[in-house]
C-alpha positions in Angstrom: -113.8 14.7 -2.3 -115.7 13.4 0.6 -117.7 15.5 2.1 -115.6 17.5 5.3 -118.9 16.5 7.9 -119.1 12.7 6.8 -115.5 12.1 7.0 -115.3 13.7 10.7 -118.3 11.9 12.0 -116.8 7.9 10.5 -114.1 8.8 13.5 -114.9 6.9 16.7 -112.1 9.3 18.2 -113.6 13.0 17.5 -117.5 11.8 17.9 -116.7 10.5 21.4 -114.2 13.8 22.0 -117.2 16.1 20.5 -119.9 14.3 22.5 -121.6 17.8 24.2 -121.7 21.1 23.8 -119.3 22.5 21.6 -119.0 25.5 20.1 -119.5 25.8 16.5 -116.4 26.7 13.8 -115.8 30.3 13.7 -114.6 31.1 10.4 -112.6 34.5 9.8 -114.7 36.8 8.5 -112.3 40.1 8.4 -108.7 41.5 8.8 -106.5 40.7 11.9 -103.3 41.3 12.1 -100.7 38.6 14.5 -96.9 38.3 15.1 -97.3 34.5 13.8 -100.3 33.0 11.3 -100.1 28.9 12.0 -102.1 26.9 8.8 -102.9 23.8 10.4 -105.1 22.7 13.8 -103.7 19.4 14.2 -101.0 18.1 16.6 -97.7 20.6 15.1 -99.9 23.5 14.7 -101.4 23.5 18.4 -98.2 22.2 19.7 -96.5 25.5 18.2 -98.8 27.9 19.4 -99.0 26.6 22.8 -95.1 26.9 22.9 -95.2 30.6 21.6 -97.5 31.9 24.0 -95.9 30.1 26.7 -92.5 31.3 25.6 -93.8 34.9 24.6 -97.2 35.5 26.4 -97.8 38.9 24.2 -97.1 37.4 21.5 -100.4 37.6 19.0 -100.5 34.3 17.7 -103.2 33.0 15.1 -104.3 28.9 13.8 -105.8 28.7 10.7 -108.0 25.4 9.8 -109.9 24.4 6.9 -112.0 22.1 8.9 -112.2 21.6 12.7 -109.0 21.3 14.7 -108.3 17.3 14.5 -109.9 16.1 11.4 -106.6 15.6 9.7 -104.1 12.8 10.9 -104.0 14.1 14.5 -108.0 13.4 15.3 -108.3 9.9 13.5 -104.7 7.8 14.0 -104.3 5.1 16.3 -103.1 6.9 19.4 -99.4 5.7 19.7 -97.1 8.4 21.4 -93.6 7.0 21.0 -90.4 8.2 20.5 -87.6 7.8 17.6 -85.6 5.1 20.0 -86.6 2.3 17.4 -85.8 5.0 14.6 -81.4 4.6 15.6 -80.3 3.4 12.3 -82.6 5.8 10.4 -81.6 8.9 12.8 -77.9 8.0 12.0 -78.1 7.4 8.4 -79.2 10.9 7.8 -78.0 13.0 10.5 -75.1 11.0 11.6 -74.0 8.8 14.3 -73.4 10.9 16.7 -76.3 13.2 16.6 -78.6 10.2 16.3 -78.9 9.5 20.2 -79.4 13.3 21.0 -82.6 13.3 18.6 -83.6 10.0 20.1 -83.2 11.4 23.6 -85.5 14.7 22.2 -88.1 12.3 21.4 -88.1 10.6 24.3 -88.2 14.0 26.0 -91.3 14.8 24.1 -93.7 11.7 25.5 -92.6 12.4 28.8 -93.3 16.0 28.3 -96.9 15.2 27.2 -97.7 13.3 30.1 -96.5 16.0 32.4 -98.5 18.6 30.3 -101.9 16.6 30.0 -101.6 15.9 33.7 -100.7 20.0 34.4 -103.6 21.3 32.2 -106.3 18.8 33.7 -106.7 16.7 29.4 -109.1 13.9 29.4 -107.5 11.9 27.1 -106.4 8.6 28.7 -102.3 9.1 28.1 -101.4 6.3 29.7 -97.4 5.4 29.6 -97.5 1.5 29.8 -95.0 0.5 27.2 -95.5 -0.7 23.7 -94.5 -4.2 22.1 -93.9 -4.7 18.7 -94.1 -8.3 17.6 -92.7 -10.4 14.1 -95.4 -12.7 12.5 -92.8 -13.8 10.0 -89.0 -15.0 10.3 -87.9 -11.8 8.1 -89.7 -9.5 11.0 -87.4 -11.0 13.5 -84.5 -10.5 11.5 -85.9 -7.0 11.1 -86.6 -6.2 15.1 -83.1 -7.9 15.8 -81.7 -5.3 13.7 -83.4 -2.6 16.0 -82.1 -4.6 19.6 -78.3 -4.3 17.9 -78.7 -0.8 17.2 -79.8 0.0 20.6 -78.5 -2.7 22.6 -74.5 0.5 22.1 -77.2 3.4 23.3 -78.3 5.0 26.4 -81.6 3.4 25.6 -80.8 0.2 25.9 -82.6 -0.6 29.0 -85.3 0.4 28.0 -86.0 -1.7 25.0 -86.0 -5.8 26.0 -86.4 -8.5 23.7 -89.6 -11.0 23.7 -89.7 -14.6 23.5 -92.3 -16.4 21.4 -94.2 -17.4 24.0 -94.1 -14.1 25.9 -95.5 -12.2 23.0 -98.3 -14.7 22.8 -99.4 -15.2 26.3 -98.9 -10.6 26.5 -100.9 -10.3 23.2 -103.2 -13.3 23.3 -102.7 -13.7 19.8 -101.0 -17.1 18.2 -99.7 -15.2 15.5 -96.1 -13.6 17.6 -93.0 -15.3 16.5 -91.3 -13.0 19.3 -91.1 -9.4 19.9 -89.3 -6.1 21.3 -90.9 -4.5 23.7 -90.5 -0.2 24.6 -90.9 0.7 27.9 -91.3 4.6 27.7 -94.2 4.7 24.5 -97.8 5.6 25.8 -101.2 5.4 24.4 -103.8 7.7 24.2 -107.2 9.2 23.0 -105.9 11.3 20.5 -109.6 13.0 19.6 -109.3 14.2 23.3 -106.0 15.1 23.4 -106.3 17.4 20.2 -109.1 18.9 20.9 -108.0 19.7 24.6 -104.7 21.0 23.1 -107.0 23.8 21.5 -109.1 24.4 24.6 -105.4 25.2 26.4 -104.7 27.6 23.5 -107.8 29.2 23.5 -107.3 29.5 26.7 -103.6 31.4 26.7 -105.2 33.7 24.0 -104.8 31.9 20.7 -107.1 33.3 18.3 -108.3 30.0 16.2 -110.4 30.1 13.2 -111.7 26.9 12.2 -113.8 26.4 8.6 -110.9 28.6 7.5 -108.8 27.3 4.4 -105.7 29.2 3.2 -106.0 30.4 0.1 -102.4 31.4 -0.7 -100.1 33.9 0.8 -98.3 36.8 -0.2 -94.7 37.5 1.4 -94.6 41.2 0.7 -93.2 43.3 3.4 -95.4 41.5 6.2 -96.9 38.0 5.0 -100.3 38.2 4.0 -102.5 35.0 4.2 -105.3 34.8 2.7 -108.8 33.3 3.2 -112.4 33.2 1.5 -113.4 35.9 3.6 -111.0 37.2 5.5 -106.9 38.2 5.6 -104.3 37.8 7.9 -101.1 39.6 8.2 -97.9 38.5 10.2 -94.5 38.5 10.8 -94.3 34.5 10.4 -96.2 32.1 8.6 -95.8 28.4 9.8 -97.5 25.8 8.2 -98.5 22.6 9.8 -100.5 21.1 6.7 -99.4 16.9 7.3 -101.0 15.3 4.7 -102.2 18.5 3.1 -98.8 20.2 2.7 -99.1 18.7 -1.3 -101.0 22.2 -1.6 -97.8 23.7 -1.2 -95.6 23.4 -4.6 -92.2 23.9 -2.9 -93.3 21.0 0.0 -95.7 18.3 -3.0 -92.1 15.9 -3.8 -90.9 15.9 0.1 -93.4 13.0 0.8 -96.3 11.0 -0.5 -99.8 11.0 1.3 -100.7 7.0 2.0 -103.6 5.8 3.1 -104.5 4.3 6.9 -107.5 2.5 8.0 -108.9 1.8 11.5 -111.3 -0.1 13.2 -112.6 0.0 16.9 -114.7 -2.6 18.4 -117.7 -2.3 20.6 -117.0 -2.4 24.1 -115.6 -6.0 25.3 -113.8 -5.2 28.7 -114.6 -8.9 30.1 -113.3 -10.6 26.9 -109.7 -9.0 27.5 -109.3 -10.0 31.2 -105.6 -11.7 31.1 -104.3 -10.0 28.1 -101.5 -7.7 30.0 -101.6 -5.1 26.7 -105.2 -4.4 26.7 -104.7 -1.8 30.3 -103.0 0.7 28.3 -100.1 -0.9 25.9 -99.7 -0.2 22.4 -99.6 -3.7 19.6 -97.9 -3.6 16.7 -95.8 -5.6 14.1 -92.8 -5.1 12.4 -94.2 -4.8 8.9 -93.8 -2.6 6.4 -97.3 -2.3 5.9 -97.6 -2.0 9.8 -100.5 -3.3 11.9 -101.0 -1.1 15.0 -103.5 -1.5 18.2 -104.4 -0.3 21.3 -107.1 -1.0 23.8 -109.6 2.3 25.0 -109.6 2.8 29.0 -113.5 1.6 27.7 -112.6 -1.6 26.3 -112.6 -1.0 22.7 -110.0 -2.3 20.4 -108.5 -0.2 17.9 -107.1 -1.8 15.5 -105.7 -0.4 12.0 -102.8 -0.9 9.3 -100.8 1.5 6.9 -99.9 1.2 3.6 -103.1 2.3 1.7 -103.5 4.2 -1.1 -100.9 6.5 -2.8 -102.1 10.1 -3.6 -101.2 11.7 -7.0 -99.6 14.7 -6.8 -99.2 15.0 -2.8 -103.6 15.1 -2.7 -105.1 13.6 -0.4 -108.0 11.6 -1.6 -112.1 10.5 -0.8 -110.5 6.8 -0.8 -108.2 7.8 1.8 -111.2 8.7 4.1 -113.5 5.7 3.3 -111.9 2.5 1.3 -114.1 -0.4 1.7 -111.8 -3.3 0.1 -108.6 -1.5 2.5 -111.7 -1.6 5.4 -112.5 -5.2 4.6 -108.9 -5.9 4.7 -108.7 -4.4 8.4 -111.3 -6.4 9.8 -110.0 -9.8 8.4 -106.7 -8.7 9.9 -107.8 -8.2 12.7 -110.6 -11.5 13.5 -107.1 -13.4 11.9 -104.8 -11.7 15.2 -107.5 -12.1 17.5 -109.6 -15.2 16.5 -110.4 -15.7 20.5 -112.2 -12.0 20.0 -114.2 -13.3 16.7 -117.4 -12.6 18.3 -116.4 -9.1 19.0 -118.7 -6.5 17.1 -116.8 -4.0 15.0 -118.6 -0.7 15.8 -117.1 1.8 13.2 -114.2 1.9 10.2 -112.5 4.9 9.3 -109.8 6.1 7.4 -106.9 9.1 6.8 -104.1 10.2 4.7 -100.5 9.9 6.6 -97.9 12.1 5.2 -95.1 10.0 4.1 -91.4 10.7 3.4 -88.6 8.6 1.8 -86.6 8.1 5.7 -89.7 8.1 7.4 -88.9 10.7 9.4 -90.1 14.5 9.5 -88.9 17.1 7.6 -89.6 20.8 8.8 -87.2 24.3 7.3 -88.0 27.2 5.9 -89.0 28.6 2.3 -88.2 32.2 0.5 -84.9 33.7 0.8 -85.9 35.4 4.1 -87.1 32.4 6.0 -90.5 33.7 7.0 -92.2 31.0 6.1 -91.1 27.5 8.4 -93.1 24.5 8.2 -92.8 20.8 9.1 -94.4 17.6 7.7 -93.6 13.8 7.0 -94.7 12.1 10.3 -95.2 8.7 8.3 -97.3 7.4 10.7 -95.5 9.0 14.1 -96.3 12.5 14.9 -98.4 12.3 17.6 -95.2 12.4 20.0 -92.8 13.8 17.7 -95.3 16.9 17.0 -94.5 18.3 20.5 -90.9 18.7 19.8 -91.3 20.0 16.2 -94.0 22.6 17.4 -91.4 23.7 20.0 -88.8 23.8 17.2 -90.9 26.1 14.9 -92.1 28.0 18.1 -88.3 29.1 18.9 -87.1 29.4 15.6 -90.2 31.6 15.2 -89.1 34.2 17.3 -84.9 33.8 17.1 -84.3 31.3 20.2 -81.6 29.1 20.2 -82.8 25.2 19.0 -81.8 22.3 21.9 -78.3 20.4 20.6 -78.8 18.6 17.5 -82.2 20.0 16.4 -80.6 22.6 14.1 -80.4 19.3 11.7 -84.3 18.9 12.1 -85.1 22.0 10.4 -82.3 22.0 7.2 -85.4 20.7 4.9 -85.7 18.0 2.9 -82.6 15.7 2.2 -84.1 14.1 -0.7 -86.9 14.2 -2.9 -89.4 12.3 -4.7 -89.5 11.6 -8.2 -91.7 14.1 -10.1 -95.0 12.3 -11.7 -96.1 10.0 -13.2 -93.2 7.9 -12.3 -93.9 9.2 -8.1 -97.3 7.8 -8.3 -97.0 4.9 -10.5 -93.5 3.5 -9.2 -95.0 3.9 -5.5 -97.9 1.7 -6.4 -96.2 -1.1 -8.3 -93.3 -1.3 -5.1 -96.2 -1.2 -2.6 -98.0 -4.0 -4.5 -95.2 -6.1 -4.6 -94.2 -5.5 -0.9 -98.1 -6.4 -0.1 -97.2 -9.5 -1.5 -94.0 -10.3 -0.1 -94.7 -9.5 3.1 -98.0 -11.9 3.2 -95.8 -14.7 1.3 -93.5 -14.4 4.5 -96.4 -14.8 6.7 -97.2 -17.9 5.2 -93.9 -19.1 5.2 -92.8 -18.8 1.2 -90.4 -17.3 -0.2 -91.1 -13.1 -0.4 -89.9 -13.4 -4.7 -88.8 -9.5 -3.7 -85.7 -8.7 -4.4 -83.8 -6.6 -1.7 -83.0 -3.9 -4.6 -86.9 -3.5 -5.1 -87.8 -3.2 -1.7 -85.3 -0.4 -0.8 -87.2 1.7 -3.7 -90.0 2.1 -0.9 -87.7 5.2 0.4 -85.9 6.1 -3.0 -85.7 10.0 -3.5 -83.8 11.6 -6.7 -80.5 11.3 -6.9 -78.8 14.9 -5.1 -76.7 15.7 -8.2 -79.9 15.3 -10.2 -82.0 17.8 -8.0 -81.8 21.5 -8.6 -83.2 22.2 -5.5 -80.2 20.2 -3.3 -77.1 21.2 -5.7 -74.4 22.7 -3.9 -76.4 22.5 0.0 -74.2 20.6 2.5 -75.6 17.5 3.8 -76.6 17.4 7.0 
């Protein structure tokens, strides 16, 4: 494994949030007892604290993290905050129809309630709520993104979401590449080094007690949970983890996703090169692939630029490749000087990559393990937790301490509703279906046929059958 420091400073994102004085890690270095022990600095971990000590000031909270709080997926993605208003069909296939709008209205909840809480607590972090368009660079895209217009166009969200012409999306993204567009008006961008580590500043703060360079070990449930650490022990009431990526640690948790690699780029400033291109004060850029292409411009007048779909981790690990990849890094930059050729000039000023925590619906899963519930945890962002990690945090945070969940939510924390295949066939079937998506979805760039067959592409979010799955026998759908 890459080495914690190097991977941290290849991030554009925490080196410019870290610029300063900041205080070093403080490892835990004894016993402490705390009503709840969160594993996990990033995003769901802070969120959760934060929402415990607001709900509970004397409550004793505690954050465990292996590293610094943000080097996971929450200090190094590409600073989209958006909602689950695109996510209709997916909400309704697997919580139902009519609970599907009352998550999507949660979500949108949750970027609103960012912006208000950045804005209370005085965060640096450029949120900035301009909208976000997603475009189709091949004819099976816009089939793809009508899809998504038809499934809002019956919502409460529908006008909020507005088709794009052809030559709209071009002449908003000054790329040639558009075939058209949707465009969502509520998403926001942001800094998301600054935002994470001002979330911890805020818990510090309200009297979180954070540990950072501290990696759990394993825990004991006995009759007060017992985490514990290379040099130290905590014991608590509750034990929430908020691992992302890392949750493959966690037997019970390793077949509810897949980690995947991400890679991004950001440019050296070019403010004066993006005059006239409406999405560079603020808007978020992405397509409608699988393997999705995502931007944003900085409030300096960097592009960030990055795509999914990287490598698979064995086993739920997260990987040294999924840090640094240089033929997924060369990949990115070609990308990107083949979107913007206009911008070829451009320098690239750093590459970086991370591990996002995939699940078979591409939506989180969060619940409980051990027949007394102690233990709640949530994971399986696939790529959008920045936003959704505020309303899961507050969902661990009340279920935490026994308050009633908003309508609907109750469904968010039943668990998994699937899982993967157990290895080799996880590992080995994800690779061969990504490969051959890679090349479909380039082949429908260029205008040829994809030679995918629908069948194979729907293996992308196959999980084992229920009836084959001990762990789901006889537990009601939700």
């Amino acid at each position: 494994m890459q080495r914690a420091s190097d991977a941290a400073a290849a991030v554009w994102w925490l080196e410019d949030a870290l610029a300063g004085s900041q205080p070093a890690p403080e490892p835990l270095a004894s016993r402490v007892d705390a009503d709840v022990c969160i594993v996990g600095g990033g995003f769901t971990g802070l969120w959760c604290a934060i929402h415990l000590r607001r709900s509970t000031p004397d409550l004793e909270v505690v954050v465990l993290e292996r590293e610094t709080c943000g080097f996971g997926a929450s200090g190094r993605n590409g600073g989209w905050v958006k909602s689950w208003v695109d996510k209709l069909d997916g909400l309704a296939a697997r919580f139902g129809p009519e609970v599907a709008p009352l998550l999507a209205r949660h979500s949108v909840d949750a970027v609103d309630s960012i912006g208000r809480f950045v804005r209370e607590y005085g965060i640096d972090c450029d949120f900035r709520q301009r909208g976000g368009l997603v475009v189709a660079t091949s004819e099976a895209q816009l089939r793809s993104l009508g899809g998504v217009c038809a499934a809002v166009a019956g919502s409460p969200f529908a006008d909020r979401v507005h088709a794009v012409s052809r030559e709209q999306a071009r002449e908003w993204t000054g790329s040639p590449l558009p075939l058209g567009g949707v465009r969502f008006d509520d998403w926001a961008s942001v800094h998301p080094g600054r935002l994470v580590r001002g979330l911890r500043e805020v818990a510090l703060g309200m009297g979180v007690r954070i540990f950072e360079a501290t990696p759990m070990l394993g825990w004991d449930p006995g009759d007060r949970i017992s985490v514990a650490t290379p040099a130290g022990t905590v014991r608590a009431g509750r034990l929430i983890l908020a691992l992302g990526a890392y949750s493959g640690g966690v037997r019970a948790l390793r077949r509810s996703f897949v980690p995947i690699g991400s890679h991004i780029l950001v440019t050296e400033p070019a403010p004066e090169r993006l005059e006239g291109m409406p999405w560079s004060d603020g808007g978020l850029l992405g397509d409608a692939r699988l393997m999705v292409h995502y931007a944003q411009v900085t409030s300096g007048g960097r592009i960030v630029f990055g795509q999914g779909g990287g490598a698979i981790g064995p086993a739920g690990r997260v990987l040294a490749r999924h840090y640094r990849n240089p033929d997924y890094e060369a990949g990115v930059i070609g990308d990107f000087r083949r979107w913007f050729p206009a911008l070829s000039e451009v320098p690239i000023a750093r590459t970086w990559g991370g591990a996002v925590d995939r699940t078979p619906s591409h939506l989180p899963i969060a619940g409980s393990l051990g027949p007394q519930g102690r233990v709640l945890y949530a994971l399986g962002y696939s790529g959008n937790g920045v936003g959704p990690s505020f309303l899961l945090g507050k969902l661990l945070a009340a279920r935490a301490v026994g308050e009633g969940l908003p309508e609907g939510c109750d469904l968010l924390l039943a668990g998994p509703p699937g899982y993967l295949p157990p290895e080799p066939f996880r590992t080995l079937g994800g690779a061969l279906v990504r490969a051959a998506v890679k090349r479909a979805e380039e082949a429908e760039e260029a205008g040829r046929p994809p030679g995918l067959p629908g069948r194979l592409r729907s293996l992308v979010g196959a999980a084992v059958p229920r009836w084959l799955e001990p762990r789901l026998r006889g537990r009601a759908s939700p």
